[in-house]
DRENKEKOL-843213 format. One record per residue (C-alpha): x, y negated, z negated. Coordinates in steps of 0.25 Angstrom, whole numbers. Each point is the difference from the previous one (the first is absolute). Layout:
<recs>
+-------+-------+-------+
!    c1 !    c2 !    c3 !
+-------+-------+-------+
!     X !     Y !     Z !
...
+-------+-------+-------+
</recs>
This chain:
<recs>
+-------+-------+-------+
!    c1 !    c2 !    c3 !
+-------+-------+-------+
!     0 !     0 !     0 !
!     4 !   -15 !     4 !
!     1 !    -7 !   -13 !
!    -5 !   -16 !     0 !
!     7 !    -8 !    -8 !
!    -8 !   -11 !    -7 !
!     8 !   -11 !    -7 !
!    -4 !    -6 !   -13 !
!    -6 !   -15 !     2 !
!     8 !    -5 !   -12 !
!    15 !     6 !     6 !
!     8 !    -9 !     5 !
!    13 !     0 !     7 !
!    14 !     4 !    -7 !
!     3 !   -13 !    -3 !
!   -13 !    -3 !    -7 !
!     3 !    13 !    -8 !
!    12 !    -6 !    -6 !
!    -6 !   -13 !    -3 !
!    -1 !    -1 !   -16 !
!   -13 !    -3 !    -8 !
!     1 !   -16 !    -4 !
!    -4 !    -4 !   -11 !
!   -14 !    -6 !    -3 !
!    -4 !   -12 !    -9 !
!     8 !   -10 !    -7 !
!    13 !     0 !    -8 !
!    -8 !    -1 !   -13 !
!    -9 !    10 !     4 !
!    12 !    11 !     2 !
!     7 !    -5 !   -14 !
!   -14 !     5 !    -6 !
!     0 !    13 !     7 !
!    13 !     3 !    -5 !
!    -3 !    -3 !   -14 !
!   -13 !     7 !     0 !
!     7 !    13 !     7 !
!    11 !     0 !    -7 !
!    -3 !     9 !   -11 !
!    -4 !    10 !     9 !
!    15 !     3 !     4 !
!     5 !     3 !   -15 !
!    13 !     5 !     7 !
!     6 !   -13 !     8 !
!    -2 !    -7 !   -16 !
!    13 !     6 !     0 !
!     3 !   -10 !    12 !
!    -1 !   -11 !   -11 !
!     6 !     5 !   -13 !
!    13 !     2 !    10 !
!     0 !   -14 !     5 !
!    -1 !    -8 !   -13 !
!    11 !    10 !    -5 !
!     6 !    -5 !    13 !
!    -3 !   -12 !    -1 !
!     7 !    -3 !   -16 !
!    13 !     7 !     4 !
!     0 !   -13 !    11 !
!    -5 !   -11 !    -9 !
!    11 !     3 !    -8 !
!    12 !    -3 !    10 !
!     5 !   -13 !     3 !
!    -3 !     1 !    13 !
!   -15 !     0 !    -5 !
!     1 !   -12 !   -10 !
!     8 !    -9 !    10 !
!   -12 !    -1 !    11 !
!   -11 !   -11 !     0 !
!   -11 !     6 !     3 !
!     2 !    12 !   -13 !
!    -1 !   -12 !   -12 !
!   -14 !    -2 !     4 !
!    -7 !    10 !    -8 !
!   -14 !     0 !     8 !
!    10 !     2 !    13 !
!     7 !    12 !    -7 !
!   -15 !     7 !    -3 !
!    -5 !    -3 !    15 !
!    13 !     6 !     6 !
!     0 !    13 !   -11 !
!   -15 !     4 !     5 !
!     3 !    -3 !    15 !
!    11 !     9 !     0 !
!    -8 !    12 !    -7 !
!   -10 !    -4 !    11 !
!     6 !     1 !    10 !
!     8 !    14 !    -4 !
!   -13 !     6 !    -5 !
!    -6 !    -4 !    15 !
!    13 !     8 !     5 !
!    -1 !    10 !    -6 !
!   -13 !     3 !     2 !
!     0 !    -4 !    14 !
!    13 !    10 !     5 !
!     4 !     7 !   -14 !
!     3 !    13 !     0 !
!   -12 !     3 !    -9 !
!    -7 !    -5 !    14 !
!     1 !    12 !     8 !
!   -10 !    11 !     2 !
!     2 !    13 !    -7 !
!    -5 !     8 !    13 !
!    12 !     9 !     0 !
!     3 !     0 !    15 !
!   -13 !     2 !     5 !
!   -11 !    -9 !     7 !
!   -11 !    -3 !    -9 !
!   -16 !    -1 !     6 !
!   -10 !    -6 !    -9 !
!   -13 !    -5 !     5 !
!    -7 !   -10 !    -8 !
!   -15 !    -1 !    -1 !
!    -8 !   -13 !     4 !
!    -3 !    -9 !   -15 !
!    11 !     5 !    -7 !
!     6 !    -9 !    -9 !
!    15 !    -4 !    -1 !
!     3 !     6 !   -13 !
!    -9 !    13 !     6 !
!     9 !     0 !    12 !
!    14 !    -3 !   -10 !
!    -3 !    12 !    -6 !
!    -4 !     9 !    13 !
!    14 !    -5 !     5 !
!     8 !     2 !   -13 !
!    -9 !    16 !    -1 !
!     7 !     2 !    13 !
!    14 !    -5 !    -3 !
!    -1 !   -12 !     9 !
!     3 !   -10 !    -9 !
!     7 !     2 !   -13 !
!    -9 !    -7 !    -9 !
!   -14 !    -6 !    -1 !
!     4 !   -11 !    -7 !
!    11 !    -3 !    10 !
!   -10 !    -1 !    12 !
!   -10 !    -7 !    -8 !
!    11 !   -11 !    -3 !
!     4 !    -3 !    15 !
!   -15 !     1 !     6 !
!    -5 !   -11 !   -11 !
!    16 !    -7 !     1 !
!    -3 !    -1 !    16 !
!   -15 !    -1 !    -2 !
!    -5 !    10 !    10 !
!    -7 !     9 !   -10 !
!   -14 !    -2 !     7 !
!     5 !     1 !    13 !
!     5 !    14 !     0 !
!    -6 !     9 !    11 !
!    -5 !    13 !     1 !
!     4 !    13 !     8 !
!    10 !     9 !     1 !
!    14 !    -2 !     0 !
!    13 !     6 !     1 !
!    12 !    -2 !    -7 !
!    15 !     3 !     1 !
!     9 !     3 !   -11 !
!     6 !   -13 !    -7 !
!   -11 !    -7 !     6 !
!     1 !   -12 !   -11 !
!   -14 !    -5 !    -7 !
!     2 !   -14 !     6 !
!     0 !     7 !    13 !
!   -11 !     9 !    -3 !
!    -8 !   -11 !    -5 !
!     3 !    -7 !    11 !
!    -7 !    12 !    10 !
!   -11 !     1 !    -7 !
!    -3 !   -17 !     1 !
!     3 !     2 !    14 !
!    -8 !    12 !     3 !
!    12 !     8 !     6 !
!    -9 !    12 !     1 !
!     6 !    13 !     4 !
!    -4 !     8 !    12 !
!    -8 !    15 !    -2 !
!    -1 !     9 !    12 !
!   -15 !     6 !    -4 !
!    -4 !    11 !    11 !
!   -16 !    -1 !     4 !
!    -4 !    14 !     2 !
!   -10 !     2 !    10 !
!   -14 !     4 !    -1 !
!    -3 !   -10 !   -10 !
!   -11 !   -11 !     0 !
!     1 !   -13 !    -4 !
!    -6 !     2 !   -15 !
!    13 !    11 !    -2 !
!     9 !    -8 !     8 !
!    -3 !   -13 !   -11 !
!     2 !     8 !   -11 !
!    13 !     6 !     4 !
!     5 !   -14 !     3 !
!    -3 !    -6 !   -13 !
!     9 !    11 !    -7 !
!    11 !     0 !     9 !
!     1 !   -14 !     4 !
!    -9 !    -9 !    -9 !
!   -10 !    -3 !    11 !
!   -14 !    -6 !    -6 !
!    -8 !    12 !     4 !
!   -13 !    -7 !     1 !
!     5 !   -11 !     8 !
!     6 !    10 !     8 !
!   -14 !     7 !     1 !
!    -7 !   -11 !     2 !
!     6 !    -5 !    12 !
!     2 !    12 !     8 !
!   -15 !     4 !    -1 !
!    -3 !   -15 !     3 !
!    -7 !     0 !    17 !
!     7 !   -12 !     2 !
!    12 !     4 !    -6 !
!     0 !    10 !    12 !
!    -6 !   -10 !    11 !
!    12 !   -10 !    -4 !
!    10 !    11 !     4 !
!    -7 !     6 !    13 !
!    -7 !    13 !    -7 !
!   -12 !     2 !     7 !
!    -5 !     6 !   -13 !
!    -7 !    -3 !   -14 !
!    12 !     2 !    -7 !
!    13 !     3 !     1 !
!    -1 !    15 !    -4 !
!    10 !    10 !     9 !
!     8 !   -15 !     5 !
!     8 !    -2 !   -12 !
!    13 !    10 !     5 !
!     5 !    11 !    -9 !
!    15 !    -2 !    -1 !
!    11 !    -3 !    -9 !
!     2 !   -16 !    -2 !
!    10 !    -9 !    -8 !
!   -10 !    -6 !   -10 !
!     5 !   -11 !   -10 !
!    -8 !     2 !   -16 !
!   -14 !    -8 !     4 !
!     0 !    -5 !    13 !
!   -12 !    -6 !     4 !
!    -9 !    11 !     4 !
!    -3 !    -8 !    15 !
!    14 !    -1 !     4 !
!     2 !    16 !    -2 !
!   -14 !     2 !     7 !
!     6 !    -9 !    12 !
!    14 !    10 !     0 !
!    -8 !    13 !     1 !
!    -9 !    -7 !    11 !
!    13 !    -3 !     8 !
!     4 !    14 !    -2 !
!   -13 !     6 !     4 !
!     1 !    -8 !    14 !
!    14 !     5 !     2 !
!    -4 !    13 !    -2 !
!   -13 !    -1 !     8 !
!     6 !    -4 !    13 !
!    -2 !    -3 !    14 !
!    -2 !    16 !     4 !
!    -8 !     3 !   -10 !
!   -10 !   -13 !     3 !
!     2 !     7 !    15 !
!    -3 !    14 !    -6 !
!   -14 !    -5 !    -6 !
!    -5 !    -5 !    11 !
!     2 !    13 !     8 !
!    -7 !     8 !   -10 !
!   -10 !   -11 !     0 !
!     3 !    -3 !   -14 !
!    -2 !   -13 !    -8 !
!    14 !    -3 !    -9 !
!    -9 !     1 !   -10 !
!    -6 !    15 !     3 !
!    15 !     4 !     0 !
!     4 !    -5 !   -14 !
!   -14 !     5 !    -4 !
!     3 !    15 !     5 !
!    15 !     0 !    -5 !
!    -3 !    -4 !   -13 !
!    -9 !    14 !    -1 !
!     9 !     7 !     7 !
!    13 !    -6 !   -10 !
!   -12 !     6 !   -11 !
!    -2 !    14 !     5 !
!    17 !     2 !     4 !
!     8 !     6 !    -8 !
!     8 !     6 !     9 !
!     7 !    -9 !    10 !
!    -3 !    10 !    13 !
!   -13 !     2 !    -3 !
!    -4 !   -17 !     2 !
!    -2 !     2 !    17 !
!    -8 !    13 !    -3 !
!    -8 !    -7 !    -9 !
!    -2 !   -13 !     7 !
!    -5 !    12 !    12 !
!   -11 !     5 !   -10 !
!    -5 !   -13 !    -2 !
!     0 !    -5 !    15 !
!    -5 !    13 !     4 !
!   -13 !    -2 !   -10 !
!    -1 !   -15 !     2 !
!    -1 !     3 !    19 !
!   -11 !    12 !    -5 !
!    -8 !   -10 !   -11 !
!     2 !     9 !   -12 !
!     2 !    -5 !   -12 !
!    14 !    -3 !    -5 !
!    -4 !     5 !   -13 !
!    14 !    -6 !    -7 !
!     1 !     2 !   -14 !
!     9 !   -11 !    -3 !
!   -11 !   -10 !     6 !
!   -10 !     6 !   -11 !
!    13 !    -3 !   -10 !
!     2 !   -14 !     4 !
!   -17 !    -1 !    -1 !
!    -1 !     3 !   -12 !
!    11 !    -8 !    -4 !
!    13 !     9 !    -2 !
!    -6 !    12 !    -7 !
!    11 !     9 !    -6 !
!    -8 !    12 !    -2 !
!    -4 !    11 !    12 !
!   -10 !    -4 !     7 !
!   -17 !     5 !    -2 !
!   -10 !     3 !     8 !
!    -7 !   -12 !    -7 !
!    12 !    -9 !     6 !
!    -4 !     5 !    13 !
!   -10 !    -9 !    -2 !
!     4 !   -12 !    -2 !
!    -8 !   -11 !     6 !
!    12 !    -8 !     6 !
!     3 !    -3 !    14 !
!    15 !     6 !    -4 !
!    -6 !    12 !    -1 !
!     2 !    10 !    13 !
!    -9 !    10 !    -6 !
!   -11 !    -9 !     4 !
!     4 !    -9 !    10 !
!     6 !     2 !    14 !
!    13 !    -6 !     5 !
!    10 !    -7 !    -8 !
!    -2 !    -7 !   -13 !
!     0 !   -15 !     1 !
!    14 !    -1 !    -2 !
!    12 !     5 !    -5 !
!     1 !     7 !   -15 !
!    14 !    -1 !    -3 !
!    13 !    -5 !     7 !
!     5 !    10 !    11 !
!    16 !     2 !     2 !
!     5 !     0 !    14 !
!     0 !    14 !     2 !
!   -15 !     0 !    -3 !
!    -3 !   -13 !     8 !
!     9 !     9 !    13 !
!   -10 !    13 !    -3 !
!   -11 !    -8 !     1 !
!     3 !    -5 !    15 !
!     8 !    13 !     4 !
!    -8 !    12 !    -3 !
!     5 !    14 !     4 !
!    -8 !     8 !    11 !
!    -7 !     9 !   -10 !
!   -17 !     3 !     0 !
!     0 !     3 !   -15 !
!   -13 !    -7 !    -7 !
!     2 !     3 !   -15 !
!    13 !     3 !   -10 !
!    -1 !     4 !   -14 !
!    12 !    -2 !   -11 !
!     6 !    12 !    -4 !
!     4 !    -5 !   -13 !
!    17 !    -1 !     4 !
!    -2 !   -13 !     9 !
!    -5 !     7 !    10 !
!   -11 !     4 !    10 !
!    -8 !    10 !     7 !
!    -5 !    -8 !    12 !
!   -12 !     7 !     6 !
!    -8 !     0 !    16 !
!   -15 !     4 !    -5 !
!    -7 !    -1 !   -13 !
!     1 !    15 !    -2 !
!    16 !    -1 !     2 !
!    -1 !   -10 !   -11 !
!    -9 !     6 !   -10 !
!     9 !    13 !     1 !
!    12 !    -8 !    -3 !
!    -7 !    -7 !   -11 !
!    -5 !    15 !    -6 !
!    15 !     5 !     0 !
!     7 !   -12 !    -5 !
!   -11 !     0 !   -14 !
!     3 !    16 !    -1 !
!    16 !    -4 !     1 !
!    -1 !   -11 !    -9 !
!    -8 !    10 !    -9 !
!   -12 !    -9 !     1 !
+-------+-------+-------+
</recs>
């Protein structure tokens, strides 16, 4: 499978990436911060007891008493808390107790939408991101970002510093998941998927793909976009909107559905839309990739003699996904999905069809059977007459032990 790179809205360019976070608000407002933080970091107190120790030993040289600026006793006390300022912001910033604990492997972490800073501090320090909660807390209120942290799923190397892990996360630098979209899923499975493995809002995602003018907007001659949305493996960033990956697997289903197959519909005097329709149930019933052209044959075959296509899988999607074998009662479903009842096609497809399936759908193989059963390993027993197939059907029960 071709994979589609989508590239997060908030990325930027490499040198963006090394651009640093700036600081916010005024000088008194960052002096506050400090002092209110502080206490969080008991560790760099150590910073300060080492400077005033530092600090004596100098006042007591000559060097010391002969400047100007060290008889002004207000002076002395400004320049003693600068400096432990300004070391404890170093040290904090690029000191060895700075640096990840990772070990040497890349850390992933996703982080939900509304989680605070201090619930994302602790995530973070859980995973050995960062060394402290306190330490991460201190630079996100010190730079004043901590409301402006974002969510999804990132990735970090080893040493990756805090500042520069804060720095991702107010940035959005989202890492990039390959998530596989099997096929034969519909839309309502295809949402849920995407919301665990990529932090797509599934309802949104729902929303918009069973919208009609969803579908018009992007050319689908169809009430929704049901069978359109191409199963395939796709580079998703943690909470992408749900339109622009809906817009990606459109692309991808036009580059699949190309030129000869638009030609090969109109030969078989085929709507695009009765071919999506019949590959999605022939995607339903495959299990086996040989059987998809003999399968698509039993249905062409039915459809040319007016039979009914009497598909499971229709009766399935009627009756809304049901997980238990079908009854004789489900048979009956009033729906026109339901091709126990109805002749021809259902109105449209009832899950998303692969390529191969989409292929079998407008190349059957030469072959008169009307009817196939399962056999239980994947398999069918594909049948002429009604008799060849209720003899299959009998010796398939008495081998299953039914």
């Amino acid at each position: 499978m071709k994979n589609v790179k989508i590239i997060p809205s908030s990325a930027g360019s490499a040198a963006q990436k090394r651009n640093k976070i700036w600081l916010r608000g005024g000088t008194f407002q960052h002096f506050a911060r400090i002092l209110a933080y502080l206490l969080l970091i008991p560790l760099y107190l150590l910073i300060l007891v080492v400077v005033a120790l530092g600090y004596t030993g100098l006042r007591a040289t000559s060097w010391f008493r002969n400047q100007l600026w060290a008889r002004n006793p207000y002076r002395e006390q400004a320049i003693l808390i600068l400096v432990s300022l300004a070391i404890l912001l170093a040290f904090t910033f690029y000191g060895p107790f700075s640096l990840n604990l990772t070990r040497g492997r890349t850390s992933e972490v996703v982080l939900e939408r509304g989680l605070g800073v201090r619930e994302i501090a602790a995530i973070l320090a859980h995973e050995r991101i960062i060394p402290s909660v306190g330490q991460f807390l201190f630079l996100s209120k010190f730079l004043g970002v901590e409301s402006e942290l974002k969510a999804g799923r990132y990735s970090f190397a080893p040493g990756t510093r805090p500042l520069e892990v804060l720095n991702s996360l107010v940035r959005g630098y989202v890492s990039a998941r390959l998530v596989t979209i099997p096929e034969g899923l519909t839309i309502r499975q295809m949402a849920e998927l995407l919301e665990r493995e990529s932090g797509i809002d599934a309802e949104i995602f729902v929303g918009l793909a069973v919208d009609p003018q969803v579908a018009q907007e992007n050319g689908i001659q169809a009430t929704s976009l049901e069978g359109y949305l191409f199963p395939d493996t796709y580079d998703l960033h943690w909470g992408m909107p749900a339109h622009e990956l809906i817009d990606i697997m459109i692309s991808r289903f036009r580059q699949i559905y190309d030129t000869d197959l638009n030609r090969r519909a109109a030969e078989l005097d085929m709507t695009n839309h009765q071919v999506i329709t019949l590959a999605s149930m022939i995607e339903e019933e495959a299990r086996i990739a040989e059987e998809r052209p003999i399968i698509s044959a039993v249905y062409h075959n039915r459809l040319k003699k007016r039979m009914m296509l009497q598909c499971d899988p229709t009766v399935i999607y009627a009756l809304g996904g049901k997980t238990t074998p079908l009854t004789r009662k489900d048979l009956e479903v009033e729906s026109p999905y339901n091709t126990y009842r109805h002749y021809g096609l259902p109105p449209g497809p009832i899950s998303s069809p692969g390529k191969a399936s989409i292929v079998a759908a407008l190349y059957p193989i030469d072959v008169d059977y009307l009817y196939f059963v399962a056999r239980g390993d994947g398999s069918h027993q594909f049948s002429r007459t009604s008799r060849e197939h209720i003899n299959a059907i009998r010796r398939i029960k008495k081998n299953l032990g039914g």
